[in-house]
N, C-alpha and C positions, 0 to 999 in steps of 0.2 A: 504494500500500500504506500501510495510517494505522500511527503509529506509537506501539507501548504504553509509555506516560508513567508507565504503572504501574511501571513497571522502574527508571524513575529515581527515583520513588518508595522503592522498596524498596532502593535502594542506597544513597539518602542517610538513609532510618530507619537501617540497618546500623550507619554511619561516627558519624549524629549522637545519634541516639536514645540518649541514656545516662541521662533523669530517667526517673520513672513517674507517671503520673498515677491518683486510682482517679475513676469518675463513678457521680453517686448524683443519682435522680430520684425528684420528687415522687409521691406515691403515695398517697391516702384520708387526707392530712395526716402519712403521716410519710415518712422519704426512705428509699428502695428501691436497694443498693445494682448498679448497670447492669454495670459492669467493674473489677476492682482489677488494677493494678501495669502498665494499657497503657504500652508502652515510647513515651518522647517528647520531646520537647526545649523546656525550659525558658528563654525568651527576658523578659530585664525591660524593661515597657515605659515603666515612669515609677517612678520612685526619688525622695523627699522629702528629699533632703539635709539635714541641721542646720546649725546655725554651726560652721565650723570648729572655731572657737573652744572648742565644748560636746564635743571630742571621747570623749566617756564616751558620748556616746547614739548607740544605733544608727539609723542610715538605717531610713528606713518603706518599705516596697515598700508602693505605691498599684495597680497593675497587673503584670500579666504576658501576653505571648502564648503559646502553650502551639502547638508545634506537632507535630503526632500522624498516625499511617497513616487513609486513605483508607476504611476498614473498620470507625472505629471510631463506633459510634453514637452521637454527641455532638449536645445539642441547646439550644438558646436558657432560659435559665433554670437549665441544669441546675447542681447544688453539687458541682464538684469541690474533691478534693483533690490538689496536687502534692509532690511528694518531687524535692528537687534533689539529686542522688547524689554525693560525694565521689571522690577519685581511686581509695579505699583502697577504694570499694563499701558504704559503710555513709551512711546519710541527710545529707547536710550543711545542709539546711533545708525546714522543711514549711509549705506556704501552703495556705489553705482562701479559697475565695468562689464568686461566682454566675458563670456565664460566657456572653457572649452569643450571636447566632448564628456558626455557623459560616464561616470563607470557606473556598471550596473548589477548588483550583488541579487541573491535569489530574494532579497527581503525589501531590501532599498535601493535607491539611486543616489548619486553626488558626483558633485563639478565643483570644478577648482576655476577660481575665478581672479584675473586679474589685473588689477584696481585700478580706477582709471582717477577718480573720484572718489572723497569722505563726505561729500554733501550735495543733493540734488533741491532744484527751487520747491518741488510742491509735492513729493512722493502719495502715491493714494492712501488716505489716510486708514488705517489698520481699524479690525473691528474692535469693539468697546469691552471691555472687559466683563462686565457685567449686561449685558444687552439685553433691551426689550424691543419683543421682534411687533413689527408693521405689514399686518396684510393688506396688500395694495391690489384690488380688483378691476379690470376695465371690459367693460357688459355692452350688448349691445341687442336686444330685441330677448333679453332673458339668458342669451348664450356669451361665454368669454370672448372676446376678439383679440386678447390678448393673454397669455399665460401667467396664470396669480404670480407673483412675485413677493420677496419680502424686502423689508427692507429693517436693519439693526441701529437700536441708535442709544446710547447712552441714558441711564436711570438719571431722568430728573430736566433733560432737556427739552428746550421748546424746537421742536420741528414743525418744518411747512413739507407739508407732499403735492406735488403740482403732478396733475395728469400726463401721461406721455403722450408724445406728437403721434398719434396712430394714422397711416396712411390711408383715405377715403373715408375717413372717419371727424366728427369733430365732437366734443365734449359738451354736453346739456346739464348735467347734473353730479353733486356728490355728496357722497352722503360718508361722515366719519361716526365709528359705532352705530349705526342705525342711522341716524338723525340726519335730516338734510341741512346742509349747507347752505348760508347765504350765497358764496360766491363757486367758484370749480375747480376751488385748491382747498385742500381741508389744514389748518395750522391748530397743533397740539402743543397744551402747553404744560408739562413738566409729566413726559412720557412715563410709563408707569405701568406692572401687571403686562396686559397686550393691547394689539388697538388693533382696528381695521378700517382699512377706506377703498370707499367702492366710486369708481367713477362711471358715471352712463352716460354713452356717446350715438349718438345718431349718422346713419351712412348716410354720405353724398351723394345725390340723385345723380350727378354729372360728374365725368373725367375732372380731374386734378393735376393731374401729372402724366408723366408716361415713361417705363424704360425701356432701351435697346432688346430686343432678342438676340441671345448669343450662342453659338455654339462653342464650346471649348474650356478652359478652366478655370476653375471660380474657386473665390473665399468662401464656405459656409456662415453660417451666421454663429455658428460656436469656434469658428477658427479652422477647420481644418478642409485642404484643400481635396476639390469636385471638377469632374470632367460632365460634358454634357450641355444643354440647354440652359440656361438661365437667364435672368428677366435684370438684367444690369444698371444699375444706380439712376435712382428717382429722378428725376428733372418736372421739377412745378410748370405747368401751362394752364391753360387755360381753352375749353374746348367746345364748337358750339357743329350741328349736325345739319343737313341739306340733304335731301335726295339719296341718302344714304353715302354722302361723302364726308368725315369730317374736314372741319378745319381748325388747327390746332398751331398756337401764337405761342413762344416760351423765347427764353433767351436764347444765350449763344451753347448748341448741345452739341460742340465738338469738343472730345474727349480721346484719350485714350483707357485702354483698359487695364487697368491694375495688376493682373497678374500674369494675362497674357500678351499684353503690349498691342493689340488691334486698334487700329484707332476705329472710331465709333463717329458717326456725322450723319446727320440729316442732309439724305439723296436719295432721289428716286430706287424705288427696291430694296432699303433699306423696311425691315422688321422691326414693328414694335407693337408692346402693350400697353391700351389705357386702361390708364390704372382710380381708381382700387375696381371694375369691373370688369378686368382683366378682359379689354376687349382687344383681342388681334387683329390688327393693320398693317399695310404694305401703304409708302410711302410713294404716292403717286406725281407730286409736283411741287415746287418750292416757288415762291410766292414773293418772301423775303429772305433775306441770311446775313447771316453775324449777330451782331448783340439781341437784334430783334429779328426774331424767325420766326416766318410762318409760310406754313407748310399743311399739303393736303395727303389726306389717306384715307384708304378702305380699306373695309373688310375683307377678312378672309378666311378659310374653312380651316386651322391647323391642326399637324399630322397629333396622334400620339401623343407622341414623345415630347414634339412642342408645346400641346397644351398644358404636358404635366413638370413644364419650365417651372423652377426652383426661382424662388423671388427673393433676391440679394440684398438683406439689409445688413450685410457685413459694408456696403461701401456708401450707403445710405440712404 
């Protein structure tokens, strides 16, 4: 019978794990943030002592090993950032650098990491030591149109929850703990036990936006990368209908794509969907172009595969 090394894994995350790391990967030249606040444990691997003598200056941490659960997707190159956590629960120092590949034991993972930087401007701030969690609901006709969420926030603080920007969607009401709202942000004041806030949002009769149809490789919206169809980063317009031809006015929607370098422009035979009623059009004729474009399309019957195009809010 083989024996799950995972377990000892997860027993010594429990006991040891008290820093956080967040990991952030390269991405079309800028860094793409992969995980914030993985639970982990901060190990220094080489420390620059000064002269005794000089005791006003601090040690340089040159390195650190960083060692982290088994699950998290760490890779050669990547730019994290660690937070080594005080006894009291609040940050007691933050390192940033490059880290190499991974080594990987049947229980754990760790990287040695080295240091580029002892302080970053605004690091995600770590969960609360004591945390009181916030059910965050976004409903539409009785049904989620968004996946409950929570969110953590310090005993005793006044938090504001503002509704998320939902695509084809816009926000009518909210209700915190049961009770409705004056307004469509519910603000709590000295968190405490749990809470909940449900916001109710009403769908748009009319196109909003519209994205590219793409074939080929895509960011997931949990990070990890996809081959195939997918419905390519939102562009806000504005769309009105004729004859069954739209016409559809937005700004300047030349782009490239993110992870596979396509550039993407509104021209005739060019694919897209408007969105959020995922209607499919072929790009018939262009009207105007550059900052202000407008441009005509129709309908059209798509295959499969392309209706069951994956909608990218990894790029936004």
């Amino acid at each position: 019978m083989a024996f799950d090394f995972g377990q000892i894994g997860d027993v010594v995350s429990r006991f040891m794990d008290t820093d956080f790391i967040d990991i952030k990967r390269d991405s079309s030249g800028s860094l793409q943030e992969i995980y914030s606040n993985v639970k982990c444990h901060i190990a220094y691997s080489s420390v620059d002592n000064p002269d005794p003598a000089t005791v006003d200056i601090k040690p340089v941490v040159q390195s650190l090993t960083v060692h982290l659960p088994l699950w998290a997707d760490i890779r050669n190159n990547d730019c994290i950032v660690v937070k080594k956590i005080g006894s009291d629960g609040s940050i007691a120092a933050v390192y940033s650098g490059r880290c190499g590949n991974p080594v990987v034991s049947q229980g754990r993972k760790k990287v040695l990491v080295q240091m580029s930087g002892t302080e970053v401007g605004s690091p995600t701030p770590v969960p609360p030591k004591n945390p009181v969690k916030i059910l965050v609901e976004c409903v539409s006709g009785g049904e989620n149109i968004l996946e409950p969420f929570t969110i953590e926030e310090a005993e005793g603080k006044t938090v504001s929850v503002h509704a998320p920007d939902i695509e084809g969607f816009s926000v009518k009401e909210c209700y915190l703990d049961g009770e409705l709202q004056d307004g469509v942000s519910a603000e709590i004041k000295g968190v405490s036990g749990k809470h909940s806030v449900r916001f109710v949002y009403v769908a748009l009769e009319s196109p909003d936006s519209f994205r590219y149809l793409v074939d080929g490789i895509y960011t997931k919206n949990d990070g990890s990368l996809a081959s195939g169809f997918h419905l390519y980063k939102r562009i806000p317009c504005s769309v009105s209908e004729s004859d069954g031809v739209y016409t559809v006015e937005c700004g300047n929607a030349y782009m490239r794509h993110g992870d596979s370098g396509k550039i993407l422009e509104v021209k005739p035979g060019a694919k897209i969907a408007l969105m959020p009623q995922k209607i499919f059009a072929e790009i018939t004729g262009i009207a105007e172009a550059g900052d202000e474009t407008v441009f005509m399309a129709v309908p059209f019957a798509p295959s499969d595969v392309e209706k069951a195009a994956y909608v990218c809010g990894w790029y936004g």
